[in-house]
N, C-alpha and C positions, 0 to 999 in steps of 0.2 A: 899855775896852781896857787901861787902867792895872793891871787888875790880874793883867791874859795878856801882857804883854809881850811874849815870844817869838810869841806869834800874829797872823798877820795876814787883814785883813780885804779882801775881793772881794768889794765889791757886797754880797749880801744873806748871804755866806758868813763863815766863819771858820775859820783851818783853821792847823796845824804839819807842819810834819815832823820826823818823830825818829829817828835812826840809831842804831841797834846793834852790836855785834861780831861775828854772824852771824845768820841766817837763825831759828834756833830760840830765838836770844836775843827778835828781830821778834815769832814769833807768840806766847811769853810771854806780851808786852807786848799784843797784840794779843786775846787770851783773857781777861787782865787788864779790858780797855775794854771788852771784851761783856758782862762781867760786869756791869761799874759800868752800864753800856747797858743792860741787862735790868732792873734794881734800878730804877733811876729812868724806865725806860721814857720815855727819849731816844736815837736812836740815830745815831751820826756816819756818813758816807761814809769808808768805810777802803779805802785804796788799800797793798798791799804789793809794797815793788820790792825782795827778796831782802830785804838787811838796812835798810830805807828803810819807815818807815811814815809817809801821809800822813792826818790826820785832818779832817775838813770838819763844821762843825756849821750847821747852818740848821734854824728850824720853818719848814717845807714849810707846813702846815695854817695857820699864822698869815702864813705869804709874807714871811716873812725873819726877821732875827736877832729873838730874845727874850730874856726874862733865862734861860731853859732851858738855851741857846746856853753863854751864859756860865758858867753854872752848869759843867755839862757839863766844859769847858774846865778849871777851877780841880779839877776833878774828875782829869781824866784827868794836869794838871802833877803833883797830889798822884801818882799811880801811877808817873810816870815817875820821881819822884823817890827811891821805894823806898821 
């Protein structure tokens, strides 16, 4: 977790929130992670609350966090960061 900082962990999850300036700023961002999502064929639980994106990363198939997890994570900080 040292090196997701902003992220926090529940149980077998990991997961941020990220706020925007509107709605179309969100799915951007959100288009952005499907991408990097599809490429590495990892995929978060993406929850969007208008300009609020919440990202949740777990292997399912491995039954909780992996270094994929993390991976993922350091992935998606780089996107946010532009």
């Amino acid at each position: 977790m040292r090196s997701i900082p902003a992220w926090k962990r529940t149980g077998d999850l990991i997961e941020r929130e990220f706020t925007f300036p509107d709605f179309v700023a969100a799915m951007r961002f959100v288009n952005r992670v499907a991408e990097e999502a599809e490429r590495s064929q990892h995929h978060p639980d993406i929850h969007v609350l208008y300009n609020r994106v919440r990202l949740g990363y777990s292997t399912h198939d491995a039954g909780g966090l992996s270094e994929r997890d993390f991976t993922a994570a350091v992935a998606v900080d780089r996107i946010a960061a532009g």
